[in-house]
FISERO-735629 format. One record per residue: residue in three letters; x, y, z of N, C-alpha, C in turn. Coordinates in steps of 0.02 Angstrom, whole numbers, padded with zeros to 5 digits, always signed. Layout:
FISERO-735629
alaXYZXYZXYZ ...
END
This chain:
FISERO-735629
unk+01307+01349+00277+01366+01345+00318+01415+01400+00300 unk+01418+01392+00239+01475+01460+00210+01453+01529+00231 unk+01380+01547+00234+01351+01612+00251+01358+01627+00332 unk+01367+01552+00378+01393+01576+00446+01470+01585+00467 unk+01485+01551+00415+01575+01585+00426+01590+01637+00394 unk+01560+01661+00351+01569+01726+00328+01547+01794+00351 unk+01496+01774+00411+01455+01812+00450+01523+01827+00505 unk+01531+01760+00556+01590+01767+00596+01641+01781+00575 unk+01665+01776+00508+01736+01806+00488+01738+01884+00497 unk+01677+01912+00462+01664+01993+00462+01648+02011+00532 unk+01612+01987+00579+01619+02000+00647+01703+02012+00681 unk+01737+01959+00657+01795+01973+00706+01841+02023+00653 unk+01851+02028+00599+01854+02091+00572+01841+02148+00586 unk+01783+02153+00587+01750+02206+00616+01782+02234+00675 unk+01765+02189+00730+01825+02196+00781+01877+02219+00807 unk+01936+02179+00753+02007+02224+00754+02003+02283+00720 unk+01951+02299+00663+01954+02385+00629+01939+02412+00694 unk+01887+02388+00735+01853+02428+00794+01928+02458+00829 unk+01957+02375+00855+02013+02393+00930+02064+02444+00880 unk+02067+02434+00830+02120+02479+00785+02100+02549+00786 unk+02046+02574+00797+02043+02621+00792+02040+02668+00842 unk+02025+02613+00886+02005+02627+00965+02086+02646+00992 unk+02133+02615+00969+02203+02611+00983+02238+02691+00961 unk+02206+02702+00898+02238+02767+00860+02209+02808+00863 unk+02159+02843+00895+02123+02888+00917+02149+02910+01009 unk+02173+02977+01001+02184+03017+01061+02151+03000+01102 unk+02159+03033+01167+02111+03017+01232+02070+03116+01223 unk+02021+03111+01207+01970+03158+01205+01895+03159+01190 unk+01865+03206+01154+01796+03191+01156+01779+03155+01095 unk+01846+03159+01029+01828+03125+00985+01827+03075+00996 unk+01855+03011+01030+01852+02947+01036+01790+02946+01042 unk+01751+02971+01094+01677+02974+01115+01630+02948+01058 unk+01635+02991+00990+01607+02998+00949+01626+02944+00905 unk+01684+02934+00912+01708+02862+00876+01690+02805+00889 unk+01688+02798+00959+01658+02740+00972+01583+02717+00958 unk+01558+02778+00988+01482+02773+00944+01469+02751+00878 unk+01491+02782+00829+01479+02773+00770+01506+02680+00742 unk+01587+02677+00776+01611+02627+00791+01557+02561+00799 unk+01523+02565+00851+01462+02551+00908+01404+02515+00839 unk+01380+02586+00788+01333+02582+00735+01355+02513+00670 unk+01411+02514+00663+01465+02500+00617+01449+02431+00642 unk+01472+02408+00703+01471+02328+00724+01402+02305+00715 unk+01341+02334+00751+01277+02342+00749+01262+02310+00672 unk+01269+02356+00623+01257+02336+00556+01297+02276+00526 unk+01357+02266+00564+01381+02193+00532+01346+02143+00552 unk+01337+02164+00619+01285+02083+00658+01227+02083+00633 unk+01200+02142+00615+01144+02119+00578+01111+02113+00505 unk+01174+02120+00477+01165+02102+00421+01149+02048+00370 unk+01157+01975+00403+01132+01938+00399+01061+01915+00376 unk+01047+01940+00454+00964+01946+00476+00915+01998+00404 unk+00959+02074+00380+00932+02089+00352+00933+02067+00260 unk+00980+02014+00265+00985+01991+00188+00936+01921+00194 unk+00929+01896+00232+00856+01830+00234+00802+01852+00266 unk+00776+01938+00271+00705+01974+00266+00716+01979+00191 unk+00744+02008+00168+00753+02024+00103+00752+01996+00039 unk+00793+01896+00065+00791+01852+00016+00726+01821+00032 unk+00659+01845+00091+00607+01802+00097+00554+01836+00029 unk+00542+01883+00018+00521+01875-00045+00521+01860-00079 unk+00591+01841-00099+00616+01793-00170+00594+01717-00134 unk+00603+01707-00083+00587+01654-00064+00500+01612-00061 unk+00460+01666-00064+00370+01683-00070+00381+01660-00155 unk+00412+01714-00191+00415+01705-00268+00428+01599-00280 unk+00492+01590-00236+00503+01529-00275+00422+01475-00264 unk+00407+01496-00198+00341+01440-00187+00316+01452-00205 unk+00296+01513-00232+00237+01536-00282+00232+01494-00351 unk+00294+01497-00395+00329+01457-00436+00314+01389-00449 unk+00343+01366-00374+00323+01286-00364+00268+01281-00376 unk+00222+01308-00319+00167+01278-00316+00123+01302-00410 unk+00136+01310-00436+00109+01334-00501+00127+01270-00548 unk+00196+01227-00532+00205+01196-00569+00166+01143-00547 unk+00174+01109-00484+00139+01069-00450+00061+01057-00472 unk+00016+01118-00476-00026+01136-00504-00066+01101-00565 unk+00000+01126-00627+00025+01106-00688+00022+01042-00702 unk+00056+00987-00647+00068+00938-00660+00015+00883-00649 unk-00015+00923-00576-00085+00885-00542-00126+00893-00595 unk-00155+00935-00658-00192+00936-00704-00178+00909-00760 unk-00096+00916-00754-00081+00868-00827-00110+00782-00797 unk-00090+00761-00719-00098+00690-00694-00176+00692-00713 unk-00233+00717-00686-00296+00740-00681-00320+00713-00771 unk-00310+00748-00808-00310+00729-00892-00282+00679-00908 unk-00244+00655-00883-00217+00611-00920-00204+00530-00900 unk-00264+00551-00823-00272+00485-00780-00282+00411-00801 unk-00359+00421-00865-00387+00383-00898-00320+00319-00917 unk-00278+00384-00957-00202+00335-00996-00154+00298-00966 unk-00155+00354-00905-00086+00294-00857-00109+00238-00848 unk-00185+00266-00817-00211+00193-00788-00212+00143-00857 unk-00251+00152-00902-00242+00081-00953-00174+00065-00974 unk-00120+00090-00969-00071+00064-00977-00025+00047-00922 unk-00054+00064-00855-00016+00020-00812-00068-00072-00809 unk-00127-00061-00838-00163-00111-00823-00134-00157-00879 unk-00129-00134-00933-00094-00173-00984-00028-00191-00934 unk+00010-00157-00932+00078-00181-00909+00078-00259-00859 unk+00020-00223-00842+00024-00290-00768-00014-00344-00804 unk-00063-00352-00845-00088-00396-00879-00028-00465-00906 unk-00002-00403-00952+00064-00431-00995+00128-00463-00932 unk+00131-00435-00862+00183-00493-00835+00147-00524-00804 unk+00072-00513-00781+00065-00581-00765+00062-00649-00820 unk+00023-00623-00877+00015-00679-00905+00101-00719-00935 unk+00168-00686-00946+00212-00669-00974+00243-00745-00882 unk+00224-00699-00814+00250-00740-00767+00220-00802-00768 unk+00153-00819-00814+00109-00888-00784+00133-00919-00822 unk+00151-00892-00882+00163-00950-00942+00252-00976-00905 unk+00269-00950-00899+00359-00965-00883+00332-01021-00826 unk+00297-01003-00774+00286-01045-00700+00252-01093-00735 unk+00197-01110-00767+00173-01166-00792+00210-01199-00839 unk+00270-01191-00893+00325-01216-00915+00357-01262-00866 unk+00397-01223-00823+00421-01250-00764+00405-01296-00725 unk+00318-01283-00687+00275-01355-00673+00277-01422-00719 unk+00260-01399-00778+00276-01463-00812+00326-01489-00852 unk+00376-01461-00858+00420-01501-00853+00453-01542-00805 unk+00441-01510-00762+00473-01542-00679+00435-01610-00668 unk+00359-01597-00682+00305-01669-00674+00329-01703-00744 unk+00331-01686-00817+00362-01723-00860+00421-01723-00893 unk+00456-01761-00881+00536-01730-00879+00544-01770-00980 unk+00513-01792-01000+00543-01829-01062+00513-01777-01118 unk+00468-01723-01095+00437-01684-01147+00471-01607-01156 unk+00467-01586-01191+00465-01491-01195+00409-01466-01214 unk+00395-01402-01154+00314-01365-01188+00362-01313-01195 unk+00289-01277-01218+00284-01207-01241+00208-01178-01217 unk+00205-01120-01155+00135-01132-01145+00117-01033-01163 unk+00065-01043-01187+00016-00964-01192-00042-00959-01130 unk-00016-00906-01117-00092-00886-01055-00125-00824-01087 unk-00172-00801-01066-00229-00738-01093-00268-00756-01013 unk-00246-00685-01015-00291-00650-00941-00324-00576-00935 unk-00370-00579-00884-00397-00500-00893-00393-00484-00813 unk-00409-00428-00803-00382-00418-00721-00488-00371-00718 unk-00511-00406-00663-00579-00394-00661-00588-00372-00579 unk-00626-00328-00554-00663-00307-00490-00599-00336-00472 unk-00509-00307-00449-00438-00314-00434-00416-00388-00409 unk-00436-00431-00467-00408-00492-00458-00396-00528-00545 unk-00354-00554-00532-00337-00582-00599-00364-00649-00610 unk-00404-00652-00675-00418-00706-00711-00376-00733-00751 unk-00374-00780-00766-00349-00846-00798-00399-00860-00866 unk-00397-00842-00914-00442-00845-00979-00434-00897-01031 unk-00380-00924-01016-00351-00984-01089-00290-00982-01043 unk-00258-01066-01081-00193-01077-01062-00173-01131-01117 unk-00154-01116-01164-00129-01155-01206-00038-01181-01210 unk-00068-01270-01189+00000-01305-01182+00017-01328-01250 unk+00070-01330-01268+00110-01369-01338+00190-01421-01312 unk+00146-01494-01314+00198-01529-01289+00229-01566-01334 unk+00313-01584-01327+00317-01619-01380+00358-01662-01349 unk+00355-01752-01377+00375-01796-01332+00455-01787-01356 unk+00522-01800-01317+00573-01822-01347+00578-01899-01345 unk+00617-01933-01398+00616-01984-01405+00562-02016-01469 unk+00560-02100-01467+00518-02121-01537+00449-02087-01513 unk+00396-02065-01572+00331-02059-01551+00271-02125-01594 unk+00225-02136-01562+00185-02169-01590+00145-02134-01645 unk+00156-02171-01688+00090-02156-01726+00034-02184-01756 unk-00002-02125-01778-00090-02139-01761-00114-02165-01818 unk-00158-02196-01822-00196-02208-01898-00240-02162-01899 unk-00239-02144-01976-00315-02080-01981-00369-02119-01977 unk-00422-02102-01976-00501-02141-01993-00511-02103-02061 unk-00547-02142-02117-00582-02127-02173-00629-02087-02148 unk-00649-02040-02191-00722-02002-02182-00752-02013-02253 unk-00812-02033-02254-00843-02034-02305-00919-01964-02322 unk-00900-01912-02342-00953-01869-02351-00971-01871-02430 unk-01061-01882-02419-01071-01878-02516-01039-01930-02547 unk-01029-01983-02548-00992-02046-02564-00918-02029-02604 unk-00900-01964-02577-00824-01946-02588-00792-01952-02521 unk-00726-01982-02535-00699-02027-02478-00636-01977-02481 unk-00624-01936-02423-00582-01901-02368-00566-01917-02340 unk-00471-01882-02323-00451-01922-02245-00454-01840-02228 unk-00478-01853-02143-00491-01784-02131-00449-01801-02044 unk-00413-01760-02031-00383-01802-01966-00443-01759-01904 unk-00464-01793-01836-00491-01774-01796-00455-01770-01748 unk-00437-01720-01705-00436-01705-01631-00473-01773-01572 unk-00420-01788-01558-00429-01852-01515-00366-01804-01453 unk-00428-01823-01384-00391-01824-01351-00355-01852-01317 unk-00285-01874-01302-00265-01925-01300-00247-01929-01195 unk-00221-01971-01185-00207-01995-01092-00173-01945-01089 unk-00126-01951-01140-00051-01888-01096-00099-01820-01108 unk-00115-01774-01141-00146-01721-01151-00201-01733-01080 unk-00244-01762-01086-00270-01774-01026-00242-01758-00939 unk-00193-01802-00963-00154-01794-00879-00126-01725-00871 unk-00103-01706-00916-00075-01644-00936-00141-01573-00922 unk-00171-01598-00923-00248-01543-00900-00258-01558-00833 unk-00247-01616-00810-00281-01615-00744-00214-01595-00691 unk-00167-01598-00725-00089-01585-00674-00105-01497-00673 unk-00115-01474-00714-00083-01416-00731-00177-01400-00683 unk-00238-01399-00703-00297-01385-00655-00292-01403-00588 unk-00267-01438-00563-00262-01442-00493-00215-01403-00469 unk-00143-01396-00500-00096-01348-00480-00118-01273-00477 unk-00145-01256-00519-00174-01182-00540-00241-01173-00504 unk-00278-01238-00480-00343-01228-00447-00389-01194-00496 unk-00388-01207-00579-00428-01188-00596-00462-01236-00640 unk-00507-01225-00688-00562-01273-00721-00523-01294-00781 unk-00515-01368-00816-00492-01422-00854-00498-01374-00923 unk-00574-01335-00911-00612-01309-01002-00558-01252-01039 unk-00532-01214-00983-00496-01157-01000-00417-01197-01017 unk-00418-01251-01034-00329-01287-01028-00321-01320-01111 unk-00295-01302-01151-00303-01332-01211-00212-01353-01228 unk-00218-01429-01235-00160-01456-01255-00149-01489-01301 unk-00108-01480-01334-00075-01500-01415+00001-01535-01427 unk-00017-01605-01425+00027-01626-01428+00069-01649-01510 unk+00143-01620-01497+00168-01641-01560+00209-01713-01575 
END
């Protein structure tokens, strides 16, 4: 914008030097010659423009030349270094999905059990562009009194151990089948631990 008002500023410049001179010049054959040259003078202002963007198009060849070199540069640095983005955008997305399931399956169950607090872990892998579900480990803990369990004796080698066993209990139970039907996936991958 500045290069077309500076174009028309020197045009009408141009101009009044012209009528100015046209004004102070006698009536003879020199005017003749004045005006001509006069004539050359305007000629070269109007087109001067035109001849400074032939002139800046080389530099202008140079800059794309430039570009495209970096462009180049960069497509080969992307090219090399494809292998990496990609495993670490795959990590990335691994880590919020599993990071979003565990928060959403928190949320599910507390809402279905309102007297408990979990804490849940997911582990997923992302296979042929769909995500698996690999483990989901719930940790519930009741608020309020809890019952408690009697151990069973174990007797190994007639040395007598209390060894506690993994019993699964109703609530852990229900707690697998709420959370497998919600998720639509299989009971085996759901491991719950109640405190």
């Amino acid at each position: 914008m500045d290069i077309l008002k500076d174009w028309v500023s020197d045009i009408c410049v141009t101009i009044l030097f012209m009528t100015a001179i046209e004004l102070i010049l006698p009536e003879n054959s020199i005017k003749r010659y004045a005006k001509f040259v006069l004539g050359l003078i305007f000629i070269v202002v109007v087109i001067n423009p035109i001849i400074n963007f032939v002139s800046q198009d080389n530099n202008l060849y140079k800059d794309i030349s430039v570009n495209e070199n970096y462009i180049d540069k960069f497509d080969d640095y992307l090219n090399n270094n494809f292998e990496e983005y990609s495993e670490r955008a795959r990590k990335t997305t691994i880590e919020s999905f599993e990071l979003n399931l565990s928060n959403n399956c928190k949320i599910l169950l507390e809402n279905k059990f309102k007297n408990n607090k979990f804490d849940v872990e997911t582990s997923g892998i992302y296979e042929a562009g769909d995500f698996k579900i690999q483990e989901i480990i719930v940790r519930a803990q009741e608020s309020g009194i809890k019952k408690v369990e009697i151990i069973e004796d174990v007797i190994i080698d007639n040395k007598q151990i209390n060894k506690v066993t993994t019993k699964e209990g109703s609530k852990a139970k229900e707690i697998k089948i709420f959370l497998s039907s919600e998720l639509n996936i299989s009971e085996n991958i759901i491991k719950v631990y109640l405190n």
